[in-house]
C-alpha positions in Angstrom: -15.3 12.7 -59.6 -16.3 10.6 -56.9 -20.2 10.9 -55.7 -22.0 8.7 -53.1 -25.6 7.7 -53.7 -27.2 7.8 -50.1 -29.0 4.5 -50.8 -28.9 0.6 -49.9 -31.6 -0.1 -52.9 -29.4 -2.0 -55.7 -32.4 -1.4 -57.7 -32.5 2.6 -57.3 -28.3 2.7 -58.0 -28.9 1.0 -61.1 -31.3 3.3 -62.4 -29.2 6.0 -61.0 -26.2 5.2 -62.6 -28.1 4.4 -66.1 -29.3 8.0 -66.0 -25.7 9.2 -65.4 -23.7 7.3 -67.7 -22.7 10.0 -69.8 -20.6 11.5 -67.0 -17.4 11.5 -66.0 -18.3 10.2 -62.7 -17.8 7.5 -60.3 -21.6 6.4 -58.4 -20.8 4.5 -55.2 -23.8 3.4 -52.8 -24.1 3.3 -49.1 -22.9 -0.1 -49.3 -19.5 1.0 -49.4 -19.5 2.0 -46.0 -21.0 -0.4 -43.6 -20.0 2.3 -41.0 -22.5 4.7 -41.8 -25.5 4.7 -40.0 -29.0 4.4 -42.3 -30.4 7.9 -42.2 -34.5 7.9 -40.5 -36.7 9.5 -42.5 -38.1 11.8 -40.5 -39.2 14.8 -43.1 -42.8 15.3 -43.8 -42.6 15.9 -47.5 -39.9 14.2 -50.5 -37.8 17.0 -50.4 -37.5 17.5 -46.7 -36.4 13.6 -46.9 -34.2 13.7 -49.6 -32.1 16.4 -48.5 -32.0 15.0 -44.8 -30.7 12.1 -46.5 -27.6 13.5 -48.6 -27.1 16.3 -46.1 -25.8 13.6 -43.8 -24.2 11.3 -46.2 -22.3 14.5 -47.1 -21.7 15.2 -43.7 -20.4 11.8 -42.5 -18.6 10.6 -45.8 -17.3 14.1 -46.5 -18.0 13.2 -50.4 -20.9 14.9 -52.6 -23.7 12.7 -51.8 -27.2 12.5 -54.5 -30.0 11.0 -52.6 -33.4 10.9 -53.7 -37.0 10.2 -51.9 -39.9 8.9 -54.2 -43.8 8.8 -53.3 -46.6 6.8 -54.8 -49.8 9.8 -54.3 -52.9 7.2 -55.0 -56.0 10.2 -54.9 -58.6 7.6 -53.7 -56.3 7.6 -50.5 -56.0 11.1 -50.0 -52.4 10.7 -51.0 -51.3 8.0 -49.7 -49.2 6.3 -49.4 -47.0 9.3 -50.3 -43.9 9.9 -48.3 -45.1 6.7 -46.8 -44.6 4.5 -49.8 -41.0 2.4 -48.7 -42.5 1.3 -45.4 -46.0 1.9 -46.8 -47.0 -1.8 -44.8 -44.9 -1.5 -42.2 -41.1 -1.1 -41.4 -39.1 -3.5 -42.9 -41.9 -4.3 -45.2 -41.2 -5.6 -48.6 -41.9 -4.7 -52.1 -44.6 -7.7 -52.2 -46.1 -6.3 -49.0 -46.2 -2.9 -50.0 -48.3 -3.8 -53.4 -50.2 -6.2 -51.1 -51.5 -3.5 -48.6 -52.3 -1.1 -51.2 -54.5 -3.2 -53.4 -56.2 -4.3 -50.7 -57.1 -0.4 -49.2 -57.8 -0.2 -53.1 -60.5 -2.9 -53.1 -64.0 -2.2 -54.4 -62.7 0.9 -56.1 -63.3 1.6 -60.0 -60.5 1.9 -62.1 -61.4 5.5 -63.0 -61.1 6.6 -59.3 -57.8 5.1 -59.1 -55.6 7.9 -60.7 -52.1 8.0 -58.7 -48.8 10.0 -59.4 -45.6 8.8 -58.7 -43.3 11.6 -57.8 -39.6 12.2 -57.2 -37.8 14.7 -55.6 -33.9 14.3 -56.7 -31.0 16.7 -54.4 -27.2 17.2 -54.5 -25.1 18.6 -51.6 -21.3 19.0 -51.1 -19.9 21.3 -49.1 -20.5 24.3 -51.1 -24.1 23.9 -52.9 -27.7 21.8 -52.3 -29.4 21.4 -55.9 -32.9 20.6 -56.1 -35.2 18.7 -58.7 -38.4 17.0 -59.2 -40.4 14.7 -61.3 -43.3 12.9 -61.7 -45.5 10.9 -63.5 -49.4 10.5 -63.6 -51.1 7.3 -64.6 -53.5 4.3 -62.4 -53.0 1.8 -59.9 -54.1 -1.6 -61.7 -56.3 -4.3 -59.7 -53.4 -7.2 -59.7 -49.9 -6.5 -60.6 -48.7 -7.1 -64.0 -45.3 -7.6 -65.3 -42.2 -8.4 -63.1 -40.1 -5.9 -64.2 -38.8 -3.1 -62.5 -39.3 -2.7 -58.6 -41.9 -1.4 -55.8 -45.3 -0.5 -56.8 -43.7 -1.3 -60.5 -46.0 -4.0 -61.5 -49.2 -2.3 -60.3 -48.7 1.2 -62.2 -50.3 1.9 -65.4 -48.9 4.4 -67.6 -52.1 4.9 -70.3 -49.5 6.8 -72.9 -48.1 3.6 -73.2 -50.7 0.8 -72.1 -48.7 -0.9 -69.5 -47.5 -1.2 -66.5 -44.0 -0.1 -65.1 -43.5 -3.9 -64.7 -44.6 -4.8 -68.2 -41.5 -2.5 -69.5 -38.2 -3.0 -70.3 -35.6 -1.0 -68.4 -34.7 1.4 -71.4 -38.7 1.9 -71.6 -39.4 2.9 -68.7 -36.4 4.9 -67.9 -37.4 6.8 -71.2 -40.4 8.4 -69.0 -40.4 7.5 -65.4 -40.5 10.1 -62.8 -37.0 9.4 -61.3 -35.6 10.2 -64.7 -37.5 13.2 -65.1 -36.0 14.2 -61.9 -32.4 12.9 -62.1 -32.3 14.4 -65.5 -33.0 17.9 -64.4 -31.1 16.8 -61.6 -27.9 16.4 -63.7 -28.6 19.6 -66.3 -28.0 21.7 -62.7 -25.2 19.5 -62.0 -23.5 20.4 -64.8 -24.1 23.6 -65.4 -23.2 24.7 -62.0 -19.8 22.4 -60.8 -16.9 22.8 -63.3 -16.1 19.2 -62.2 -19.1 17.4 -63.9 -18.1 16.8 -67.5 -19.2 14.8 -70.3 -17.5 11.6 -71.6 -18.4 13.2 -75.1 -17.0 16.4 -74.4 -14.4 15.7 -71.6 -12.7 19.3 -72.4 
């Protein structure tokens, strides 16, 4: 079964497929069809942008499309950046840029007041069904970034569970807990219990 991730983030399609790897499915990216158009983000929360996202994939490809949105909720900021946090310094802007801007609206403040909460929100849609899940993960945003693992706000998040960052920890690691795995996993129970064509490679009957 063929599903289209509605992403251009190598990155994210990696994790994505990692998390799926059990399947008997085939995880293509945007990439594979220079045609498409890039979807704006115009929702106001992650799920309002995640299913804007596959609900047009689906619509232009005409294949089940999984997208996902992810948010980096800082409390200091009032939430921010949020649904903000891909073009948190800007459009265009870059991971660096990104951890740049928030360390610096961060600076001055004590480590305790820096409690943030990365959250996704993971959706499937074909032509039939929309499936929703979510996950998240609590932890603090770090004074300088540590690590160089991972990507995003990676290197600045501290898990305290495990007393690191998200780029201080290996891929396995951090896919063990993250918030995109939390959500892709519940994600993927749905998945298979409601479409007869999502199967297991270790129970392909």
């Amino acid at each position: 079964m063929k599903l289209v991730v509605a992403t251009h983030n190598r990155d994210k399609l990696f994790e994505i497929r990692s998390l799926f790897a059990d399947l008997v499915i085939n995880l293509v990216d945007l990439d594979s069809y220079p045609d498409f158009e890039p979807v704006e983000e115009t929702g106001t929360n992650l799920i309002e942008n995640a299913l804007l996202k596959a609900r047009e994939t689906y619509n232009a490809i005409r294949l089940p499309a999984i997208a996902d949105d992810t948010g980096l909720e800082v409390a200091a900021l009032g939430g921010a950046p949020g649904v903000y946090s891909a073009r948190y310094a800007g459009p265009g802007a870059s991971y660096g840029d990104n951890v740049a801007k928030l360390l610096a609206d961060l600076t001055g403040i004590e480590q305790e007041k820096r409690k943030a909460k990365f959250k996704t929100c993971a959706v499937y849609v074909d032509q039939h069904i929309e499936l929703v899940a979510e996950g998240e993960i609590a932890g603090y945003i770090t004074d300088v970034p540590k690590g160089t693992n991972g990507f995003g706000y990676d290197p600045i998040f501290f898990v305290p569970e495990l007393g690191k960052t998200f780029g201080e920890m290996k891929a396995a690691e951090k896919q063990k807990i993250s918030h995109r795995k939390r959500a892709f996993y519940a994600l993927k129970q749905s998945m298979q219990s409601t479409i007869p064509e999502i199967i297991s490679k270790e129970n392909p009957a």
